[in-house]
RODO-2510 file (C-alpha; in nm, 4 decimals, decimal comma):
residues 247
     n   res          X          Y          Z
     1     x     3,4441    -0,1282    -1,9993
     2     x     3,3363    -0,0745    -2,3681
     3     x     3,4504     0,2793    -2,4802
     4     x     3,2703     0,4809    -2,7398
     5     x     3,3886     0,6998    -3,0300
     6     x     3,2804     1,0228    -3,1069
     7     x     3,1774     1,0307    -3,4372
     8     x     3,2487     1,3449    -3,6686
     9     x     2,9095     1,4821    -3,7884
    10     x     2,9660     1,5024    -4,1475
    11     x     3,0041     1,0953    -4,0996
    12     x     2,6933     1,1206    -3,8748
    13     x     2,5115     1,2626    -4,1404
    14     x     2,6204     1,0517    -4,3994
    15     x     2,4855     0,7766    -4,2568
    16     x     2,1337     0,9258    -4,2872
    17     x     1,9584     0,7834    -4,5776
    18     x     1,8957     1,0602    -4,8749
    19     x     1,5188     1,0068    -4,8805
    20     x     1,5163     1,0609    -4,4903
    21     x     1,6609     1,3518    -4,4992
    22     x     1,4643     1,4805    -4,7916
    23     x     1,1661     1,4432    -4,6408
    24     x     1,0727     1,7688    -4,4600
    25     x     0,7084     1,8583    -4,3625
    26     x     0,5091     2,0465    -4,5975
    27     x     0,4811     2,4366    -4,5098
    28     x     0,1347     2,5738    -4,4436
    29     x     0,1524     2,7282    -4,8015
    30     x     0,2599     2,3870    -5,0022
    31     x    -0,0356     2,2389    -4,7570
    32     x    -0,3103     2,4746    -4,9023
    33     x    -0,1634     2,4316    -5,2794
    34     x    -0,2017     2,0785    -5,2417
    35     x    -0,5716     2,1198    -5,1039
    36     x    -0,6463     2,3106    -5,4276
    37     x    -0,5056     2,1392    -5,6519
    38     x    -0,6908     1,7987    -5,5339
    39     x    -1,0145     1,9710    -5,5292
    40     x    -0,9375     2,0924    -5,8963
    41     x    -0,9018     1,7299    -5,9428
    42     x    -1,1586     1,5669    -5,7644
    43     x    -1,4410     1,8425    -5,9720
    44     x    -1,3133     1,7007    -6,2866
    45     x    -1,2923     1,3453    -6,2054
    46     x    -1,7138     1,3332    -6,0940
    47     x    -1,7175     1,3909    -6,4457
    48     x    -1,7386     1,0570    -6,5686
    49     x    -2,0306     0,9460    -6,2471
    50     x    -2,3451     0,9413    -6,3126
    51     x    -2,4768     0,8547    -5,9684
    52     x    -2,8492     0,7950    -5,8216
    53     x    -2,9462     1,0913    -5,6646
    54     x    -3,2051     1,0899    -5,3631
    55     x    -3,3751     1,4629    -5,1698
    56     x    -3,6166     1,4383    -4,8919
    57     x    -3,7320     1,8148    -4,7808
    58     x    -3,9395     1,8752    -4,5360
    59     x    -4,1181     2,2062    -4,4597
    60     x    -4,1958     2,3790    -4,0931
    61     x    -4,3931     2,5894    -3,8932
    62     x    -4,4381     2,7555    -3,5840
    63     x    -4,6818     2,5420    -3,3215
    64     x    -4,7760     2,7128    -3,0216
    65     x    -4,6945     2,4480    -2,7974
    66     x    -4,4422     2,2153    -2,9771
    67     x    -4,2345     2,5122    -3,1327
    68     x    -4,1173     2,3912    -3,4650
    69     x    -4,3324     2,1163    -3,6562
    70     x    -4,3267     1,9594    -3,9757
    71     x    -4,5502     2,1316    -4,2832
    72     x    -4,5251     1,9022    -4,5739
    73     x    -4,2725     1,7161    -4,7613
    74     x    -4,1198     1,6728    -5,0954
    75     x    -3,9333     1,3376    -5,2310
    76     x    -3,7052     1,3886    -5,5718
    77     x    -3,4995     1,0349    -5,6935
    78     x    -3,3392     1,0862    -6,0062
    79     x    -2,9865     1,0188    -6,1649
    80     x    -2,7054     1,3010    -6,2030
    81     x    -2,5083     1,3601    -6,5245
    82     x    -2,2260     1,4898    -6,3777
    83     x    -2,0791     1,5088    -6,7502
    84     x    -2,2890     1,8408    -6,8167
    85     x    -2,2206     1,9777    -6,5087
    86     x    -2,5010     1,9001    -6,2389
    87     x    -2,7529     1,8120    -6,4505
    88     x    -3,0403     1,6307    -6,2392
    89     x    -3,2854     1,4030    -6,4639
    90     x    -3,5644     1,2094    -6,3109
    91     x    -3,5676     0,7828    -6,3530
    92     x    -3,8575     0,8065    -6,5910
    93     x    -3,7134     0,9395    -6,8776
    94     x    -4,0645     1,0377    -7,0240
    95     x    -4,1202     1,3913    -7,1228
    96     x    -4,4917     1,4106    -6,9347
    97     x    -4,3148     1,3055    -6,5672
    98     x    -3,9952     1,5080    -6,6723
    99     x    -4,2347     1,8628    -6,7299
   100     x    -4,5051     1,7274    -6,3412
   101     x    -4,1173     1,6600    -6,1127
   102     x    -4,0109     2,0220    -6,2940
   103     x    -4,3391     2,2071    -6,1899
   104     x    -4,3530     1,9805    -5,8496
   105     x    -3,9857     2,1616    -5,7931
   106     x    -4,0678     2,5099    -5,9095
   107     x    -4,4350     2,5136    -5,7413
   108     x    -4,2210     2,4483    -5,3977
   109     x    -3,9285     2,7162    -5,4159
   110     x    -4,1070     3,0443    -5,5330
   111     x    -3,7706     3,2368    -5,5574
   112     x    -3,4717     3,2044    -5,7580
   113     x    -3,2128     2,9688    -5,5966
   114     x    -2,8946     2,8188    -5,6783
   115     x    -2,9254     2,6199    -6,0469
   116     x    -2,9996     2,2758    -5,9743
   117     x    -3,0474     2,3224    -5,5912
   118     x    -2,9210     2,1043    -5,3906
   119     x    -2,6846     1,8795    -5,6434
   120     x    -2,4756     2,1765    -5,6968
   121     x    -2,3486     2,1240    -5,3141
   122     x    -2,0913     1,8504    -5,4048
   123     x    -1,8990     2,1049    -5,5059
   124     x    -1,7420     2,3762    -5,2830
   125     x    -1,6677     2,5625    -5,6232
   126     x    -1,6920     2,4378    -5,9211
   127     x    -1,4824     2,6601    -6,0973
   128     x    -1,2288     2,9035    -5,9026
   129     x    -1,1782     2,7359    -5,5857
   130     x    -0,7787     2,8586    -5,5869
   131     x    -0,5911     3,1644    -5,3427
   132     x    -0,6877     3,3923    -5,6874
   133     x    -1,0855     3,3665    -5,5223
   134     x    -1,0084     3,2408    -5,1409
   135     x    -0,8576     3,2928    -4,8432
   136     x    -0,7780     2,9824    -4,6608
   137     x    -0,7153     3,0133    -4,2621
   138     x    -0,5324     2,7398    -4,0909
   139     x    -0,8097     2,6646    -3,7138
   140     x    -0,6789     2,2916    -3,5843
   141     x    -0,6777     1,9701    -3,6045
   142     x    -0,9475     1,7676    -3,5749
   143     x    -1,0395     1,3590    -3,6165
   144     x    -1,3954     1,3133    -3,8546
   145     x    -1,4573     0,9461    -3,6828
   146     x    -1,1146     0,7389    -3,7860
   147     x    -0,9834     1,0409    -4,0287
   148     x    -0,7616     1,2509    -3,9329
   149     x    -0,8035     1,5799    -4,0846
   150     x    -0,7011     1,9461    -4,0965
   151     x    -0,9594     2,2113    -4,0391
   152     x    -0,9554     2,5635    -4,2321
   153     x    -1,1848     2,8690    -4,2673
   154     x    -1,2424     2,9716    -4,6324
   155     x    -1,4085     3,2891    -4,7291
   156     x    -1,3407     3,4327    -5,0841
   157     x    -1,1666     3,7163    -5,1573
   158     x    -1,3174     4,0754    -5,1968
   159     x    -1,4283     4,1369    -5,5885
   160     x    -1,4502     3,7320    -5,5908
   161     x    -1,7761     3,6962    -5,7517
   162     x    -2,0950     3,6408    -5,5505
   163     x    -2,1990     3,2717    -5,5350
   164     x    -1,8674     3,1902    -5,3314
   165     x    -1,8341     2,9425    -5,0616
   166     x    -1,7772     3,0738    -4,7387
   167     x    -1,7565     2,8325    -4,3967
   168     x    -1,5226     2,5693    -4,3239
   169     x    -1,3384     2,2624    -4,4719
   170     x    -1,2142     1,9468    -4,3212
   171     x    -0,9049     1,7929    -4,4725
   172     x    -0,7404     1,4350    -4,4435
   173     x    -0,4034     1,4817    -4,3816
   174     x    -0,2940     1,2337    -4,5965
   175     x    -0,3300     1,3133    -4,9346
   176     x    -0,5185     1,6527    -4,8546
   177     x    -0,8527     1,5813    -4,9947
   178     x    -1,1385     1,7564    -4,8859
   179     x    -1,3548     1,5256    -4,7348
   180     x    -1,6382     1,7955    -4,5413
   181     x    -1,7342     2,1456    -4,5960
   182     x    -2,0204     2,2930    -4,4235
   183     x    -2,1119     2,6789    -4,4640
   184     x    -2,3232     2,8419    -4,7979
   185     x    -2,2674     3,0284    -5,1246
   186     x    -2,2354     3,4072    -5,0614
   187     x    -2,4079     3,6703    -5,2364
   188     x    -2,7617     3,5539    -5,1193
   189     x    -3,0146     3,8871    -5,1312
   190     x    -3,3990     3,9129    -5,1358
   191     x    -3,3761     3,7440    -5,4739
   192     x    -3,1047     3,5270    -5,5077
   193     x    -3,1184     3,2732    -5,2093
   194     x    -2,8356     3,0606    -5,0898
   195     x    -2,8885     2,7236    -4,7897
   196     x    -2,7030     2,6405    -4,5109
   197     x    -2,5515     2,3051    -4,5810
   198     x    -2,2410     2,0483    -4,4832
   199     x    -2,1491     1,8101    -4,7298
   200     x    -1,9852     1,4876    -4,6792
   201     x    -1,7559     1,2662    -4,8617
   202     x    -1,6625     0,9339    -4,8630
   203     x    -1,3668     0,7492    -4,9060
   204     x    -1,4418     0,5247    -5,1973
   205     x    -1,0789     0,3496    -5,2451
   206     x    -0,7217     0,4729    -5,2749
   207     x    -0,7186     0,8747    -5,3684
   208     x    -1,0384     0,8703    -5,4195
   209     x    -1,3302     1,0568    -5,2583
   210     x    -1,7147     1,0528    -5,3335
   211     x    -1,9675     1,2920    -5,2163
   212     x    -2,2228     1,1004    -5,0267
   213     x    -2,4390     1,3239    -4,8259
   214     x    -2,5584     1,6741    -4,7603
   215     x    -2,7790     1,8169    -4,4887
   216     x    -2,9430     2,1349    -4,5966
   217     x    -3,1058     2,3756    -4,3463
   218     x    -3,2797     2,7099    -4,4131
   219     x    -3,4548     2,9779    -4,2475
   220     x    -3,6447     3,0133    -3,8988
   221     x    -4,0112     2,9762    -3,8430
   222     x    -4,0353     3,2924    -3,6970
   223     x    -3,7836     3,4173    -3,8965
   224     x    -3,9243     3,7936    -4,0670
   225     x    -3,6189     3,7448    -4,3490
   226     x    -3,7276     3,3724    -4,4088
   227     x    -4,0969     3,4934    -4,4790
   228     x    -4,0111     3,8342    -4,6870
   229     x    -3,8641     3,6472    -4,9436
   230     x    -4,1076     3,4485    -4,9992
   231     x    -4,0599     3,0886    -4,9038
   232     x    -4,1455     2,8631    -4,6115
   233     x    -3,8296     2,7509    -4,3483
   234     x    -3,7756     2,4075    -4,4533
   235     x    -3,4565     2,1292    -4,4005
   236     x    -3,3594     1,8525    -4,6455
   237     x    -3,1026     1,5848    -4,7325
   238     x    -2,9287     1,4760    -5,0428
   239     x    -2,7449     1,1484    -5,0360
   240     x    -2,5691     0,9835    -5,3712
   241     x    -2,5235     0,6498    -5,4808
   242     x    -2,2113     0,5834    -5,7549
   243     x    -2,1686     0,2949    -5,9266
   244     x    -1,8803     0,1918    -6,1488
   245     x    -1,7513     0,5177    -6,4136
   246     x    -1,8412     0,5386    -6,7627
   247     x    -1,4540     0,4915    -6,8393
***
């Protein structure tokens, strides 16, 4: 019969590789750091995209037997410069159809939203998303079809600013980018109105991810709010188009 030896543990150990042993799971705090700092990244590398930019919204209203029914429609196709920020400029570059898709845009909204509407919802904060401006809440895990992803609650901080996101973010657990949010920018009042949306990214090759689609939804038919402020309850969709960066 074969015996065995007991080995002492400091040999044991020893015969763990370094990098092994080195490699201990992130704490929820080093988790979160790395969220930020990859969205920090990911706002400054759309920089150099200018992609095609496509918004169908459709209007509703109350029908007495159907419930809610389409009212109208608007179509916008233009091309981002991401450069300046979210500058949205329409495919015909000449000033006359520049000034009728500008007036075609304010005629429809007749309060003061978000600057440049719905483009501005690739971002979940262009500026100050950090733990200086948010709390970040661990909920679960969750799987977005084949990614796996971490799911948090953000909501920013009291004094933050107005104009914050607040809802939730999916994370892939991988290299911790964002890859969904879905919630609104705070701060909305009777003059200053903020959508419902959840935006979508897609995974465009190794590190990288590209926003691809947002579904915008805001307001009630019968809502008193909806119609006090002055526009009609409407839902829309944004969906992008990169090509190959300027660089």
């Amino acid at each position: 019969m074969r015996s065995f030896k007991v080995l002492p543990a400091t040999l044991v150990l020893a015969t763990v590789p370094l990098a092994a042993r080195a490699q201990q799971p992130p704490t929820l705090g080093e988790v979160i750091d790395k969220i930020v700092s990859q969205e920090q990244v990911e706002v400054q590398s759309l920089r150099q995209y200018s992609p095609l930019v496509e918004t169908y919204i459709q209007n509703l209203r109350a029908d007495k037997e159907l419930g809610t029914v389409p009212d109208g429609d608007k179509y916008f196709l233009g091309r981002a410069v991401l450069a300046n920020g979210v500058e949205l400029e329409p495919l015909d570059h000449d000033a006359g159809m520049k000034r009728k898709l500008l007036a075609g845009v304010s005629g429809f909204f007749s309060t003061e939203f978000v600057p440049r509407g719905f483009l501005q919802m690739i971002y979940l904060d262009m500026n100050d998303f950090d733990r200086g401006h948010y709390k970040i809440q661990y909920v679960r895990r969750e799987f977005l079809g084949e990614v796996r992803c971490l799911v948090f609650d953000v909501d920013p901080l009291p004094k933050s600013g107005k104009g914050r996101f607040v809802g939730r973010i999916w994370v892939e657990d991988q290299n911790f980018h964002i890859v969904r949010f879905n919630g609104a920018y705070g701060g909305s009042s009777l003059t200053s109105n903020y959508f419902n949306f959840d935006s979508w990214r897609i995974n465009a090759g190794k590190n990288q991810w590209l926003p691809a689609f947002i579904y915008i939804e805001q307001g009630g038919v019968r809502d008193a709010k909806t119609k006090s402020i002055g526009f009609k309850a409407f839902r829309a969709q944004t969906r992008l188009w990169f090509g190959k960066s300027k660089s």
